[in-house]
N, C-alpha and C positions, 0 to 999 in steps of 0.2 A: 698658301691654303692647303696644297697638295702635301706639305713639309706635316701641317701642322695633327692634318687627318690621323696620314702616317704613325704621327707620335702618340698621339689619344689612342688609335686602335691596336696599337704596338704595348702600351702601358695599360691595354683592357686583358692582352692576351697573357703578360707576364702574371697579371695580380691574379685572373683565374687561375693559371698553372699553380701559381706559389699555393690559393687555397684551397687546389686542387689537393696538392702535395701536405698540406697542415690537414683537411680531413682524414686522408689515407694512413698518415703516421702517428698523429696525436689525436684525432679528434674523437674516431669511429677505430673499434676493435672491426679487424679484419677477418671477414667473412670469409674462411674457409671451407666450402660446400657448395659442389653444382652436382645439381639432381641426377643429371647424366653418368653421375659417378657412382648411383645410388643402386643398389640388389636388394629387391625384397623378394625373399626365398619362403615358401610355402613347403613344408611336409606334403610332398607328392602325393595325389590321388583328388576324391573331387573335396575341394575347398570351397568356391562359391557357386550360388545358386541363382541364376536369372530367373525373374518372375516377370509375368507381362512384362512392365518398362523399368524395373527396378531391378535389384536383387538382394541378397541376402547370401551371409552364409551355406552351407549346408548342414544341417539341423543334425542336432545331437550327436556330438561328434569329441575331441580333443585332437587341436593340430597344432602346431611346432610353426612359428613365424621369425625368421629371420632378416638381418640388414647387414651388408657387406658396405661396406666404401673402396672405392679405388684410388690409392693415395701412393706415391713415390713408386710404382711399380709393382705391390703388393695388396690386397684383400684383407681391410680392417674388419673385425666384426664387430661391429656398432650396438648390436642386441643380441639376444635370443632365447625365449621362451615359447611357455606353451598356454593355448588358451581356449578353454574350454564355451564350446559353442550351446545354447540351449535345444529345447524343442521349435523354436520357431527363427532358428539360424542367426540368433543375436548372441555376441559375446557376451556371454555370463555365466556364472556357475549354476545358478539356480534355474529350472524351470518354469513356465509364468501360466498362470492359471486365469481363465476367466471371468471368473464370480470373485476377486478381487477388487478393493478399490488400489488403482494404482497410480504412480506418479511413475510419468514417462520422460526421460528422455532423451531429444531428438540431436544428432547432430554429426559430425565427421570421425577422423579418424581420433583427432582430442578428446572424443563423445568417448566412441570406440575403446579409448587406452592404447594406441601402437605405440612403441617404445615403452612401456611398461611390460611390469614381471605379471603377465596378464592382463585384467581391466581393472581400472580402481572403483569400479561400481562395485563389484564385490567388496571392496570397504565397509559398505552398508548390511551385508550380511544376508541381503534379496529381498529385507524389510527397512521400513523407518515411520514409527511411528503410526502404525495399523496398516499402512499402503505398502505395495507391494512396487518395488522399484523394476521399472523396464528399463532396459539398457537400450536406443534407438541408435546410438549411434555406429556407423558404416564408413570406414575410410576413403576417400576422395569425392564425397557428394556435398553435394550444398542446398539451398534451401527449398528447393521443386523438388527435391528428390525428399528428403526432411518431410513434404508435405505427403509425397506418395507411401511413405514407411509407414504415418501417421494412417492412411486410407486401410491398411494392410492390416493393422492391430484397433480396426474400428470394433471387431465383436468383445473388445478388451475393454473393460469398467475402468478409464481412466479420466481421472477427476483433476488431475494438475499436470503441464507437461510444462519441463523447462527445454528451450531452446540455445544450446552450445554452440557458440559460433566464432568462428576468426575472419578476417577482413576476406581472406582470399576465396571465401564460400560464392560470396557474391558475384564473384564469375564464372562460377563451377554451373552446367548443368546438364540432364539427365543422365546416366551411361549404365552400360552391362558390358560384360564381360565379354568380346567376340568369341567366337568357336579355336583360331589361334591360339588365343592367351586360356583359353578351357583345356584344348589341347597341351600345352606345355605344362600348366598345372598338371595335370595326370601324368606326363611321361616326361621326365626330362631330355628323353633324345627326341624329344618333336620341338625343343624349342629353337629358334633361330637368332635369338638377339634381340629382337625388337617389342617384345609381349609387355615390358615392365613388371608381371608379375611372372613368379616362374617358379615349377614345383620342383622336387627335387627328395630324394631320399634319405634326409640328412641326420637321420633316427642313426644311420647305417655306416655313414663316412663320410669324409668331409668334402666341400663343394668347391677347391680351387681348382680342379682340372675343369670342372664345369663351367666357374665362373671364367678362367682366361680362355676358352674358348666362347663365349658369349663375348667378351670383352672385341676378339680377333675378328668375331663378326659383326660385329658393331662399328669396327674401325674399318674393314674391308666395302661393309656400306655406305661408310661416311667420304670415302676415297674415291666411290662412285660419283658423288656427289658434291666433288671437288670446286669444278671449275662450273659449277651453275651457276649465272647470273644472279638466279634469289638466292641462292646461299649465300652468297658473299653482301649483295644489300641485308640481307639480317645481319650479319654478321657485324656489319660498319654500323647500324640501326643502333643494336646490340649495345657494342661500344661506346657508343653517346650516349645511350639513355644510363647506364650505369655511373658517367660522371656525376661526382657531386653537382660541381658544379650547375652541371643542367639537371640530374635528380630533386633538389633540394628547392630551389623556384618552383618545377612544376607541378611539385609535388603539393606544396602552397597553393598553387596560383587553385590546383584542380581540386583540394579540400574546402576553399573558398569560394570557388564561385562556380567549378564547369558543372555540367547537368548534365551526367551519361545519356546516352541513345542504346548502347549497348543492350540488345534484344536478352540475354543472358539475365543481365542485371532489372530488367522489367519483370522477367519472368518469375526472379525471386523473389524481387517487392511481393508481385501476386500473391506469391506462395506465403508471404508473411502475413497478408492479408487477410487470404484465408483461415489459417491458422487463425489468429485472433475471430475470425468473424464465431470461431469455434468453439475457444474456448472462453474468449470476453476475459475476465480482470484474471480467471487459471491458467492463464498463459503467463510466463516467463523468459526474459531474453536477455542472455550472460555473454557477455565479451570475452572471450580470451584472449589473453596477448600474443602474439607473434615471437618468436624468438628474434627475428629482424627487428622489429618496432622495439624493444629492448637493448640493441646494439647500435640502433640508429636515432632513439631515447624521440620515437618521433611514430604516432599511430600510423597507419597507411592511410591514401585517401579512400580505398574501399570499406576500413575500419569506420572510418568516422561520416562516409556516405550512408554507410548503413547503422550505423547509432540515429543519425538526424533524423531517417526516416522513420526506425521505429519508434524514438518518441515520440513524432509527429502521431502516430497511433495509439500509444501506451505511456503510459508511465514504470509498466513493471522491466526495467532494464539497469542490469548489476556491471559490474565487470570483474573479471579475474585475472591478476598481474603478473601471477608466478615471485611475488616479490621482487620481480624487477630485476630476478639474479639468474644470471646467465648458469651456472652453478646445476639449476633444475632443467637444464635442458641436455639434449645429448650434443656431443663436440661434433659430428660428423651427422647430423641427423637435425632438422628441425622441429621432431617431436620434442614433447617433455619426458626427463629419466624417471623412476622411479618418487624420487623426491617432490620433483615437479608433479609427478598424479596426486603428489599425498596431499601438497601445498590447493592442488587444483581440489580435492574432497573436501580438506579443511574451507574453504570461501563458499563452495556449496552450504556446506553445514552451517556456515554465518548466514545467510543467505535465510537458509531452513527455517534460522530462527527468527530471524529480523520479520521474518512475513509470518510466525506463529503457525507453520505447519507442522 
């Protein structure tokens, strides 16, 4: 009996290996990017603006955004452009007036354009169609924060807003900018490594002395932090969860059937909520795809938790696929490249027209 267990759980462990081994080499293109590797460099001085519990750019402005990667021992630069901020600290070129009707909007940093040669709302020219286009969206927020930007441009005549969104919004919520990472913004000898945004004078020369000293103290931290008990259980956590093997079931099991608790993920329902109680059938909700869920040719379960719920609410709900090519995205970067914003305007515009606005 004891012989027979043995064999069964012995012939369980080879076959996960073997398909462990067929996703990693044939199945799935290999994901090369972890965020820890990732510099996003601001043109030094003040870049964002906190408001009560939100924030914003800093209004009327033009600054210089950059992305380094740290690969083979050297500092890729992944982007770099400049992008013009309006009067009310939202990425666009144009200024936005109140006695407009306009169409808003709402959403992250995909909303925003990072990784683009500026924003691709500017595609539209700061019109479409008699409305005046707001540009809402703000890199790393998701849908409570979405709902407070909306609170913020309420004296704004806005008659339709679309909502831009990826799987990963739905665990994102509130944040500002601590006085730290404000601080580094403005002075790069105040940064210490740990800000994730970080200014820099790069108008002026270039940032690899700065960046391998951020790097040195990042690794000098993490050395601190060697032999702690939780770092090493994430660590192994970590590990597991990244196998197919055990990704790929629970990933099913959790788009099928589990039902978050996550206070995060209630919080945003709310905020979709609202939103609609707002704007009723002028509301609009666009899927973007992942650059992962195209590599992994499989939505997230946070994608597809929050599609269900918003039809349970709406019918008005689109999605945008990037045509499904890897090609529109950056190699070292999980934004979209240039190609990929035009792709992402061009499905708006379908979109524009399919609803007769």
């Amino acid at each position: 009996m004891k012989k027979n267990f043995f064999l069964v759980f012995s012939s369980i462990i080879i076959s996960l290996f073997f398909i462990e081994i067929f996703c990693n080499f044939f199945l799935f293109k290999k994901v090369d990017y972890n965020y820890k590797n990732r510099y996003l460099i601001f043109s030094e001085g003040k870049v964002f603006k906190n408001i009560e519990n939100f924030f914003t750019y800093e209004p009327s402005q033009t600054i210089t955004a950059s992305n380094y990667y740290y690969k083979d021992d050297k500092f890729i630069e992944v982007y770099n452009y400049d992008i013009n901020i309006n009067n009310l600290g939202l990425v666009q070129d144009n200024d936005l007036k109140k006695d407009m009707q306009s169409i808003l909007f709402l959403g992250d940093s995909f909303t925003e354009g990072q990784g683009g040669d500026g924003s691709w709302i500017n595609f539209f020219g700061g019109n479409y169609n008699n409305y005046q286009i707001i540009n809402g969206g703000l890199l790393g927020t998701g849908f409570q924060q979405f709902e407070l930007l909306n609170d913020y441009l309420s004296d704004y005549d806005i008659k339709k807003v679309f909502v831009l969104f990826i799987g990963d919004d739905l665990r994102r919520g509130v944040f500002q900018f601590n006085s730290q990472q404000l601080k580094c913004l403005m002075y790069h000898r105040s940064c210490n490594g740990s800000e994730s945004f970080y200014g820099f004078p790069i108008s002026k020369k270039k940032p690899e002395l700065f960046l391998k000293n951020l790097r040195k103290n990042q690794l000098n931290n993490n050395d601190k932090e060697k032999l702690s008990l939780k770092k090493i259980r994430r660590g192994i956590k970590s590990w597991f969860a990244d196998l197919y093997v055990i990704k790929i079931p629970i990933d099913f099991l959790r788009s099928n059937f589990y039902k978050s608790k996550n206070e995060k993920i209630k919080k945003n329902f709310d905020a979709i909520d609202n939103l609609i109680k707002i704007y009723k059938k002028n509301i609009f909700f666009v899927n973007l795809k992942m650059k992962d869920e195209i590599i992994f040719m499989n939505k997230s379960y946070e994608t597809i938790y929050a599609k269900n719920y918003i039809l349970s609410r709406t019918e008005n709900y689109f999605e945008c696929d990037f045509n499904n090519n890897l090609n529109f995205f950056h190699i070292y970067d999980p934004h979209p490249n240039q190609k990929g914003y035009e792709s992402l305007y061009n499905c708006i515009l379908d979109i524009f027209k399919k609803e007769k606005i």
